[in-house]
Biopython code that builds the backbone (N, CA, C, O; Angstrom):
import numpy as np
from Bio.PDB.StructureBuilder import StructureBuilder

atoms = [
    (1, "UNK", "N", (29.559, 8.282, 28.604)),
    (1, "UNK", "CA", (28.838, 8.806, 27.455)),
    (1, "UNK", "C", (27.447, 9.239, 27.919)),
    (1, "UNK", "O", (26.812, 8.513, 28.683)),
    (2, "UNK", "N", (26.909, 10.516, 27.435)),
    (2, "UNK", "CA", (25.638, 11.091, 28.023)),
    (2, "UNK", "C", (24.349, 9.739, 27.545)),
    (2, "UNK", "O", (24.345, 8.893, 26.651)),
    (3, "UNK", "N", (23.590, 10.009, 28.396)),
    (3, "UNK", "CA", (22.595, 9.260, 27.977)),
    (3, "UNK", "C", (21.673, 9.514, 26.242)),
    (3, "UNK", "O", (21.202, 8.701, 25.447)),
    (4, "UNK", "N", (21.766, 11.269, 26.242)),
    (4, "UNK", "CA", (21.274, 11.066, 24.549)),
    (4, "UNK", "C", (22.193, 10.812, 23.772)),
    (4, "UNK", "O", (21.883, 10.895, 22.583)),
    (5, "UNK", "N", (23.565, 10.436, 24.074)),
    (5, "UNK", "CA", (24.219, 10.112, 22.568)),
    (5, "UNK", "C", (24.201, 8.719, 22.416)),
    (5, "UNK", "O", (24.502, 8.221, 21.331)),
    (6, "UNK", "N", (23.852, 7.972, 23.470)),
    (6, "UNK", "CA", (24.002, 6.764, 23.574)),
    (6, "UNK", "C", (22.359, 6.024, 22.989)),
    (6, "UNK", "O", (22.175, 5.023, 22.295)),
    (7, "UNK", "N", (21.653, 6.702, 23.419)),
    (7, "UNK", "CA", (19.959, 6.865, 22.938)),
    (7, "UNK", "C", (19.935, 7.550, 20.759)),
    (7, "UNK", "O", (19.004, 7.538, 19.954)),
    (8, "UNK", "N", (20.871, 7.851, 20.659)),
    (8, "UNK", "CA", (20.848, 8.290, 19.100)),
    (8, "UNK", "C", (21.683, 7.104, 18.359)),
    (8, "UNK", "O", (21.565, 6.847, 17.161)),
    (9, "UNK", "N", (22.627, 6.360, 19.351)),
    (9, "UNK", "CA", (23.023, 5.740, 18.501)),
    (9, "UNK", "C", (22.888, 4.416, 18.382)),
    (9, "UNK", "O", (23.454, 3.605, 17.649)),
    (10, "UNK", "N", (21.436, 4.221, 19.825)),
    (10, "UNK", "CA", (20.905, 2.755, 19.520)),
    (10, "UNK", "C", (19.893, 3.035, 18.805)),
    (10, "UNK", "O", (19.077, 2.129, 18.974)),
    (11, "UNK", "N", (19.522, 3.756, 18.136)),
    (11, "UNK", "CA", (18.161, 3.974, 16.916)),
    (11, "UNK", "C", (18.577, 4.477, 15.942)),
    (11, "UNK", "O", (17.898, 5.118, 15.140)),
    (12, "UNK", "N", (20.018, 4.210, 15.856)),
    (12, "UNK", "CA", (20.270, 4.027, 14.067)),
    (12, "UNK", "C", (20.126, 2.754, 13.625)),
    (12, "UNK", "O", (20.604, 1.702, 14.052)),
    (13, "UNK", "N", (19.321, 3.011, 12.609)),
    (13, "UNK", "CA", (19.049, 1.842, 11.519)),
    (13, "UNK", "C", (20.659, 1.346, 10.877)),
    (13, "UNK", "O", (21.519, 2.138, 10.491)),
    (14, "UNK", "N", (20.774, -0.099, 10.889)),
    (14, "UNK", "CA", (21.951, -0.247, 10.372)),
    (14, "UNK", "C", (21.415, -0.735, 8.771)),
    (14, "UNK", "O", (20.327, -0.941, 8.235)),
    (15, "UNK", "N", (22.800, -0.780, 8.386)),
    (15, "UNK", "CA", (22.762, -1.071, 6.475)),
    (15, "UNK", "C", (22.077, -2.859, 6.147)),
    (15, "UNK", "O", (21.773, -3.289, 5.035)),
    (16, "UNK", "N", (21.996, -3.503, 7.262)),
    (16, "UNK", "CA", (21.669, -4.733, 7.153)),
    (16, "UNK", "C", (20.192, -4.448, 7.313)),
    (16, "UNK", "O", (19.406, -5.019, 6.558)),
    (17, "UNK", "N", (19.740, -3.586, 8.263)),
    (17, "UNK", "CA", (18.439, -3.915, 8.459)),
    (17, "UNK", "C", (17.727, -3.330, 7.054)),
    (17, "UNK", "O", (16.926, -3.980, 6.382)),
    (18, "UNK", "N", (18.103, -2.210, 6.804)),
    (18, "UNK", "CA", (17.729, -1.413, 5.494)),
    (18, "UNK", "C", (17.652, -2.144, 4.574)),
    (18, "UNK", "O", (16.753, -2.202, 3.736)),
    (19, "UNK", "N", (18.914, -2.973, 4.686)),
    (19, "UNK", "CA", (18.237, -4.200, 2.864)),
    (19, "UNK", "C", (17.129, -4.900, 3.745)),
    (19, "UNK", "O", (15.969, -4.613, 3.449)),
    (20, "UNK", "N", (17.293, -5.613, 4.588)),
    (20, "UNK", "CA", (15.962, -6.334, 5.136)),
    (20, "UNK", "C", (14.601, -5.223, 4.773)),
    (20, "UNK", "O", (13.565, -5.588, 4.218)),
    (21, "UNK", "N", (14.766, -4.434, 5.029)),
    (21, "UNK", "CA", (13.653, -3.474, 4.954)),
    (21, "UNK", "C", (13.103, -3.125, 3.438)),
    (21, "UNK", "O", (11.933, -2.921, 3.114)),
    (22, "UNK", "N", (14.212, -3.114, 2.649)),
    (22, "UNK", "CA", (14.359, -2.708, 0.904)),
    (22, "UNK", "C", (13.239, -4.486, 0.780)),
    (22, "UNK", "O", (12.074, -4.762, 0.495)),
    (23, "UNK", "N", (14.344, -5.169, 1.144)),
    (23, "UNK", "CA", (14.089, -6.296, 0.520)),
    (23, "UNK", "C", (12.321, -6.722, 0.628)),
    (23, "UNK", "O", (11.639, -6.980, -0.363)),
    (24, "UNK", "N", (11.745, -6.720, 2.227)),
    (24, "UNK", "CA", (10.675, -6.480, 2.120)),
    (24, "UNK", "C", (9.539, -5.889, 1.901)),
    (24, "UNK", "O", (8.476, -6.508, 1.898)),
    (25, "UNK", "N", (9.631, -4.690, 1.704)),
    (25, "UNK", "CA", (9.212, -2.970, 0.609)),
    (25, "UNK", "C", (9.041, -4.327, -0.912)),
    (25, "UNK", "O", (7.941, -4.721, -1.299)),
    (26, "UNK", "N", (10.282, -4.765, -1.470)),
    (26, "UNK", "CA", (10.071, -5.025, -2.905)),
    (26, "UNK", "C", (9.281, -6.160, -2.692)),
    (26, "UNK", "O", (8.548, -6.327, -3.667)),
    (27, "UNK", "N", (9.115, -7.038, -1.799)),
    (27, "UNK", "CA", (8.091, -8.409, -2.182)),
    (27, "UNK", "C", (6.735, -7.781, -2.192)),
    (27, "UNK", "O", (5.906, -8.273, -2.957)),
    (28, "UNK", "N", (6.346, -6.624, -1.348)),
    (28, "UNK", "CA", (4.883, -6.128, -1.378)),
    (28, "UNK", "C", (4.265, -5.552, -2.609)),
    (28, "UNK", "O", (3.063, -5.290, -2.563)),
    (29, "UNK", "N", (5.084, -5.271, -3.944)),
    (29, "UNK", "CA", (5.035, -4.729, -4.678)),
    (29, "UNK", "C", (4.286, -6.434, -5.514)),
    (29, "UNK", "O", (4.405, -7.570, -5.054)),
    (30, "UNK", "N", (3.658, -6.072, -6.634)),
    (30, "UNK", "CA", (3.088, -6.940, -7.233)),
    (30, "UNK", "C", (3.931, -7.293, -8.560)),
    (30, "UNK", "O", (4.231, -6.376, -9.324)),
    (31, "UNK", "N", (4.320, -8.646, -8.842)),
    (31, "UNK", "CA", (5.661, -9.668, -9.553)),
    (31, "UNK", "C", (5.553, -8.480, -10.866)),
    (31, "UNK", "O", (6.557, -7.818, -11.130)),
    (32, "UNK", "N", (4.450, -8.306, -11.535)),
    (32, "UNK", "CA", (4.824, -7.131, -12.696)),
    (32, "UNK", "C", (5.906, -6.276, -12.405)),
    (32, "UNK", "O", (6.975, -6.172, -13.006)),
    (33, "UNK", "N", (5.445, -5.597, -11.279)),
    (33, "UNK", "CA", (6.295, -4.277, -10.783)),
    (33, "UNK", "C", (7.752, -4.967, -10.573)),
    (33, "UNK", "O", (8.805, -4.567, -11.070)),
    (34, "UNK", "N", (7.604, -5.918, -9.857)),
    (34, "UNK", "CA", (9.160, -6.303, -8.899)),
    (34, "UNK", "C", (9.847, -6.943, -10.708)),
    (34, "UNK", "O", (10.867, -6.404, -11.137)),
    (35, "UNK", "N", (9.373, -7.708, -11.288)),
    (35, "UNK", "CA", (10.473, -7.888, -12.757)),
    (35, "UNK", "C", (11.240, -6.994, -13.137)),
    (35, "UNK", "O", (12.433, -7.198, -13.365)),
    (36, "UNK", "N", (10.514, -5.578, -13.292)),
    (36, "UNK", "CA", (11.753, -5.105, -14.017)),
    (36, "UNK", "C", (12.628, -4.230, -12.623)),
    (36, "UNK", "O", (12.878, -3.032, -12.760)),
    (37, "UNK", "N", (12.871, -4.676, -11.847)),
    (37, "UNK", "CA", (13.443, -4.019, -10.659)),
    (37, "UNK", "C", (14.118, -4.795, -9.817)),
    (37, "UNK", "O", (14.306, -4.533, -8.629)),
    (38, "UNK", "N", (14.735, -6.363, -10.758)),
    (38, "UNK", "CA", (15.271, -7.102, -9.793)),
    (38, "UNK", "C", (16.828, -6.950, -9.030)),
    (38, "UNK", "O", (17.204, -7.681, -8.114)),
    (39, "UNK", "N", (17.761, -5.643, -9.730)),
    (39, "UNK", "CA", (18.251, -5.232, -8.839)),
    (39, "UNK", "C", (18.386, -3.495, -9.055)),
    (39, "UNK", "O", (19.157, -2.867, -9.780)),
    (40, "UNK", "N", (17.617, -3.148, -8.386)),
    (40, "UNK", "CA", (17.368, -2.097, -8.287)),
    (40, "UNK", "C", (17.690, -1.257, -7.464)),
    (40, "UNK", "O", (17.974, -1.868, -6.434)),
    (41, "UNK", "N", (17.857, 0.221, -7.268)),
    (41, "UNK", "CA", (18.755, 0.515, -6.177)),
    (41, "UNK", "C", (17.787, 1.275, -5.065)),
    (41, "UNK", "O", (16.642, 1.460, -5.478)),
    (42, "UNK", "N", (18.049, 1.725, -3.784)),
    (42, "UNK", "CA", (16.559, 1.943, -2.776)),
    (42, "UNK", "C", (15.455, 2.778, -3.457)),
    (42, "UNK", "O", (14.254, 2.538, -3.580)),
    (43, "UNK", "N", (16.374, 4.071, -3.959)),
    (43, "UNK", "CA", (15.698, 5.497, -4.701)),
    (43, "UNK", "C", (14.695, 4.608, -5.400)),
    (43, "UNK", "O", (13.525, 4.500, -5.033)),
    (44, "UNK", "N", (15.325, 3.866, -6.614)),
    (44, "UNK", "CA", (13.824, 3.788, -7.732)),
    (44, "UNK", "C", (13.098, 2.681, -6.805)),
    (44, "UNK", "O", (11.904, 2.793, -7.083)),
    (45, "UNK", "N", (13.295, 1.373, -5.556)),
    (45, "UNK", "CA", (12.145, 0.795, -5.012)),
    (45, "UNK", "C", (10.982, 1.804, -4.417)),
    (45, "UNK", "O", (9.752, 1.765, -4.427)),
    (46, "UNK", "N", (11.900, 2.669, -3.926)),
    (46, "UNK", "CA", (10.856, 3.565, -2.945)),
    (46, "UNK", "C", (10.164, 4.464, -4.061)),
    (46, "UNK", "O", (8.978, 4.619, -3.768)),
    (47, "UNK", "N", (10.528, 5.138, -5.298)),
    (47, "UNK", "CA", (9.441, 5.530, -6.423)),
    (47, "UNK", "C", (8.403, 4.728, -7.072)),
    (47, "UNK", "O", (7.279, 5.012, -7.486)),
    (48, "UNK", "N", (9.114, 3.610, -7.046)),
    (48, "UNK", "CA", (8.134, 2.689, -7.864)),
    (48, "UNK", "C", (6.827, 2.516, -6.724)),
    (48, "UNK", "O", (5.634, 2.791, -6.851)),
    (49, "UNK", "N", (7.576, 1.954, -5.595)),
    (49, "UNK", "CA", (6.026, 1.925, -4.733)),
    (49, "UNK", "C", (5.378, 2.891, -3.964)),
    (49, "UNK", "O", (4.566, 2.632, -3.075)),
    (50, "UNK", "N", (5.845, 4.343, -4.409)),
    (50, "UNK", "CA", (5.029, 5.121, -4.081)),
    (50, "UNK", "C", (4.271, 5.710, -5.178)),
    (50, "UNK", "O", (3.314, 6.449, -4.946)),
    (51, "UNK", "N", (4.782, 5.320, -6.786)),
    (51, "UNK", "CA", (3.985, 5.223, -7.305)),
    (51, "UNK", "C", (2.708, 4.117, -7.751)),
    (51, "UNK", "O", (1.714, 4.301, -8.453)),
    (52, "UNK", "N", (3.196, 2.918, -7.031)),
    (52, "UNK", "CA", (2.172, 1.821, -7.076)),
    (52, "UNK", "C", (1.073, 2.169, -5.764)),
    (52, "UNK", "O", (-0.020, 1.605, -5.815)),
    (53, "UNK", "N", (1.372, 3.124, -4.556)),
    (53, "UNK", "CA", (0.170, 3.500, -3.820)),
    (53, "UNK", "C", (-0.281, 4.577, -4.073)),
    (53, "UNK", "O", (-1.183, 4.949, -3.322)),
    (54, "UNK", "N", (0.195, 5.653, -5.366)),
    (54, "UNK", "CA", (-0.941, 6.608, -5.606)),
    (54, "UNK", "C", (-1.397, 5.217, -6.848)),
    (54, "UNK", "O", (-2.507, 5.053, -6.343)),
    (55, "UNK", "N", (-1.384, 4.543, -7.594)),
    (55, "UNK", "CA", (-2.374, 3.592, -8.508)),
    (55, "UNK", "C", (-3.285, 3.333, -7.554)),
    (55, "UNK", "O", (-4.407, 3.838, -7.560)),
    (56, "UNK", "N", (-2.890, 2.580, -6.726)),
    (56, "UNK", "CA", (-3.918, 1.814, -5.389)),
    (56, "UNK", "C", (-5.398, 2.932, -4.960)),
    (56, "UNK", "O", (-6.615, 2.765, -5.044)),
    (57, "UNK", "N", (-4.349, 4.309, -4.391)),
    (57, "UNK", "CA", (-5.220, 5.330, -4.210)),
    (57, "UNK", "C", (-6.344, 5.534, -5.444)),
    (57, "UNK", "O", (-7.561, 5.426, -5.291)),
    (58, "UNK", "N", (-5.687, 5.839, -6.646)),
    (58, "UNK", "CA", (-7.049, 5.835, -7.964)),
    (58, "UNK", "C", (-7.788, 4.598, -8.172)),
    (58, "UNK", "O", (-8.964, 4.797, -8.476)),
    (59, "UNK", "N", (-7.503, 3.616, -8.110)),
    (59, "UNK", "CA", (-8.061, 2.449, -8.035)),
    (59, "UNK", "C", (-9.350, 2.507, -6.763)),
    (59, "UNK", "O", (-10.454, 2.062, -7.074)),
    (60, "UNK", "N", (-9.185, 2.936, -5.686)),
    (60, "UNK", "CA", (-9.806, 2.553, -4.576)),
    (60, "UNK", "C", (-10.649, 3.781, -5.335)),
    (60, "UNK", "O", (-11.528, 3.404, -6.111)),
    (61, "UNK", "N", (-10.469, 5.096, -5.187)),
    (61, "UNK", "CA", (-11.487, 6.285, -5.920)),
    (61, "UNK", "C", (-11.867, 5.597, -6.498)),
    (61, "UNK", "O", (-12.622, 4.836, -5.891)),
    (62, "UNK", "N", (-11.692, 5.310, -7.978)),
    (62, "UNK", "CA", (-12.824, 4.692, -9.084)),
    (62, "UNK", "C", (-13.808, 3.450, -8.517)),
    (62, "UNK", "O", (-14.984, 3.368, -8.873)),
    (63, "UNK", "N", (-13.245, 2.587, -7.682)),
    (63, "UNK", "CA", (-14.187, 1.648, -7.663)),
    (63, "UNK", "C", (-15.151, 2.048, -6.227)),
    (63, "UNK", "O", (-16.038, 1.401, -5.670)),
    (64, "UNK", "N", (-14.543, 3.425, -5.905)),
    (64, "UNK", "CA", (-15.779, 3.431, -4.856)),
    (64, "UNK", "C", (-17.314, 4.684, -5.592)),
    (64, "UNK", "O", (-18.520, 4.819, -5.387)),
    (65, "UNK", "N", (-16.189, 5.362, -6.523)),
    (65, "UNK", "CA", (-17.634, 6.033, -7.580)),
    (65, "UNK", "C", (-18.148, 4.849, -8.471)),
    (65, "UNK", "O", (-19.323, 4.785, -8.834)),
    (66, "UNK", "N", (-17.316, 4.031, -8.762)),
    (66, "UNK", "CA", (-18.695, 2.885, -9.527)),
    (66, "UNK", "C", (-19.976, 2.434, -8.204)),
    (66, "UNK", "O", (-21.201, 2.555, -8.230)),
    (67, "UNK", "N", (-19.099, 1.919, -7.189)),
    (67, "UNK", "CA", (-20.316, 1.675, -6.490)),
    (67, "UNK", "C", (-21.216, 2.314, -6.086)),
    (67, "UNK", "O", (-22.358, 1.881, -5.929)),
    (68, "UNK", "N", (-20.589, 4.192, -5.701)),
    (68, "UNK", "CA", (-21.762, 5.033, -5.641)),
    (68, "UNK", "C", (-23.061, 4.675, -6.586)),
    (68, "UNK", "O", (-24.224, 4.473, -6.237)),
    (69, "UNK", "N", (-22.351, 4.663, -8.179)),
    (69, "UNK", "CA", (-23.144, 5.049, -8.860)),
    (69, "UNK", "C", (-24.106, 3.503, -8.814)),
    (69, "UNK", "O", (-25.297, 3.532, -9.127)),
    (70, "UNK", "N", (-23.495, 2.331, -8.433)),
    (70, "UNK", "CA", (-24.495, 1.300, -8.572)),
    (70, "UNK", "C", (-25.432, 1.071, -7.360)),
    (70, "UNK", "O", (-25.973, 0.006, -7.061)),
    (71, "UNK", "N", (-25.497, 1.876, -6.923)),
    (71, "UNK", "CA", (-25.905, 1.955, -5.305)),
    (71, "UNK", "C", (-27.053, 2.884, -5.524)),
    (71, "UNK", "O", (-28.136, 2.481, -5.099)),
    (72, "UNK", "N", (-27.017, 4.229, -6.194)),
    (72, "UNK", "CA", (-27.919, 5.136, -6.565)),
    (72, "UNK", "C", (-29.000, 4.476, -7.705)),
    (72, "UNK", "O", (-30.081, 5.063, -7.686)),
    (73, "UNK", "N", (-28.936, 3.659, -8.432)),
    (73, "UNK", "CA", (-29.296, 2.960, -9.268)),
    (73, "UNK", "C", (-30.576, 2.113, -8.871)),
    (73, "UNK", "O", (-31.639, 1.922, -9.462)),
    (74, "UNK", "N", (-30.063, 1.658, -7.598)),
    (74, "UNK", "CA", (-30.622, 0.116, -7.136)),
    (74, "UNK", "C", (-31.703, 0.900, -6.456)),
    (74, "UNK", "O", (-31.647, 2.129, -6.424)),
    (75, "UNK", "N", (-32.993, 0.015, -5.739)),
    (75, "UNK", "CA", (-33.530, 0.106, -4.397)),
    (75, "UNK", "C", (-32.934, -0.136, -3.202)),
    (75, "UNK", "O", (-32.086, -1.025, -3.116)),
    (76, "UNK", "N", (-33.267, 0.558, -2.219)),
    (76, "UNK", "CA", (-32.189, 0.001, -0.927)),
    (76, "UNK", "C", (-32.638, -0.839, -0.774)),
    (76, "UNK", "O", (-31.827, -1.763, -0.835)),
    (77, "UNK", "N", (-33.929, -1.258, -0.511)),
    (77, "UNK", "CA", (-34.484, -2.629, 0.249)),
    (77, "UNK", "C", (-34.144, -3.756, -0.874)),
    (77, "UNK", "O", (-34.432, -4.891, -0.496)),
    (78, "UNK", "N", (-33.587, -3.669, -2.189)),
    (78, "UNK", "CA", (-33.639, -4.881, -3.073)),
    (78, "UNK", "C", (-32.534, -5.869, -1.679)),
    (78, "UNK", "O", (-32.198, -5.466, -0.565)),
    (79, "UNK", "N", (-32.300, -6.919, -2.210)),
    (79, "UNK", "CA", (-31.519, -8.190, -1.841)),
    (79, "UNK", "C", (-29.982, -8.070, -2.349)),
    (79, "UNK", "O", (-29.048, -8.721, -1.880)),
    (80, "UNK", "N", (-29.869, -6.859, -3.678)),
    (80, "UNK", "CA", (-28.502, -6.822, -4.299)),
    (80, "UNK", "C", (-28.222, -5.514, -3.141)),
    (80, "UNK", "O", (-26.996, -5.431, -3.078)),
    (81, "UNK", "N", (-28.606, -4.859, -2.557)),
    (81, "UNK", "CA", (-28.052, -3.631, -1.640)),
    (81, "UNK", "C", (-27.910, -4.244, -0.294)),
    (81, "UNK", "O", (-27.190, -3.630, 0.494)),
    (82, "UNK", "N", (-28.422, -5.256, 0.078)),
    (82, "UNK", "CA", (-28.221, -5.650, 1.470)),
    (82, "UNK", "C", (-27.038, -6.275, 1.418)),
    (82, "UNK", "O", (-26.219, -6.300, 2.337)),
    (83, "UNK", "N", (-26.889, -6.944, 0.032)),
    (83, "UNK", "CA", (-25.489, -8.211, -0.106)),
    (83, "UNK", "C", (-24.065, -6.988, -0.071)),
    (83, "UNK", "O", (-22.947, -7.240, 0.381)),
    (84, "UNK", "N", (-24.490, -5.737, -0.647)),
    (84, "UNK", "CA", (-23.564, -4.795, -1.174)),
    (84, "UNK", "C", (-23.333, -4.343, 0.376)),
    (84, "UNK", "O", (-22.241, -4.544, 0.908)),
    (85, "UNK", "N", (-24.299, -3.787, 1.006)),
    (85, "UNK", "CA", (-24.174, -3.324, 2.389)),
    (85, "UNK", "C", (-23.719, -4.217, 3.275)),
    (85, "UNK", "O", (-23.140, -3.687, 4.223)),
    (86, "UNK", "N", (-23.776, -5.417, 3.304)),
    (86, "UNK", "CA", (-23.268, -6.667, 4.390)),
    (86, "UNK", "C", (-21.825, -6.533, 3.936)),
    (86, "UNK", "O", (-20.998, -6.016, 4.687)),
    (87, "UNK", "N", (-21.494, -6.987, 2.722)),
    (87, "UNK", "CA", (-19.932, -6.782, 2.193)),
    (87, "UNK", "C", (-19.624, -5.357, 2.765)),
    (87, "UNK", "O", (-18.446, -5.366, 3.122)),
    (88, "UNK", "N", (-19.957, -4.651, 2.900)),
    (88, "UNK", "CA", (-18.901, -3.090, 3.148)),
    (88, "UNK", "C", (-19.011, -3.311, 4.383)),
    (88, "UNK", "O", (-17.833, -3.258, 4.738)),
    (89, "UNK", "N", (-19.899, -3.626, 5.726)),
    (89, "UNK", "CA", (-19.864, -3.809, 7.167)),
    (89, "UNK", "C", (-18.784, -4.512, 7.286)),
    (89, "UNK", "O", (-17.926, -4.013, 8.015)),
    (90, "UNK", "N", (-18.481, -5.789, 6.672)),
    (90, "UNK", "CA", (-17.214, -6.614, 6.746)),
    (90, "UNK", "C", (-15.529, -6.113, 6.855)),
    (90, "UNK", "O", (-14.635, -6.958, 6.906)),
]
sb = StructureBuilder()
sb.init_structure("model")
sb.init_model(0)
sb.init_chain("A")
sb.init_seg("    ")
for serial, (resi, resn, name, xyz) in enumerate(atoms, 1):
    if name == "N":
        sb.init_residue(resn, " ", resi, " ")
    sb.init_atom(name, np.array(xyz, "f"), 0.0, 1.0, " ", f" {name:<3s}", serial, name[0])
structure = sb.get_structure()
């Protein structure tokens, strides 16, 4: 057997690993989300959590324009911008 057919068919994913893979995809999802999806089939896991990382994505936007805006607000040298600036170095 040539070496690429033998190379294509040790990097197929088998059906066991795929639920392993499903299965761990659904624990990352947060218990709200995973309830109503307790058996669910791959299609709607993989919608649901790609719609739970565009939420994540708007989530991370909004709370980084609140901080703009609490950041523009403040003095830099106050004690609340250094605590704000030490937390974001982290």
């Amino acid at each position: 057997m040539p070496v690429e057919m033998s190379s294509r068919r040790s990097s197929r994913i088998t059906d066991e690993e795929i639920s392993e893979l499903i299965s761990k995809l659904q624990s990352l999802l947060p218990e709200s989300r995973r309830r109503s999806m307790s058996r669910a089939s791959a299609a709607k896991l993989l919608k649901e959590t790609c719609s739970y990382i565009k939420s994540l994505h708007r989530e991370v936007g909004d709370l980084s324009d609140r901080l703009s805006d609490l950041m523009s607000t403040m003095d830099s040298g106050s004690p609340q911008a250094e605590i704000i600036r030490s937390i974001l170095r982290s």
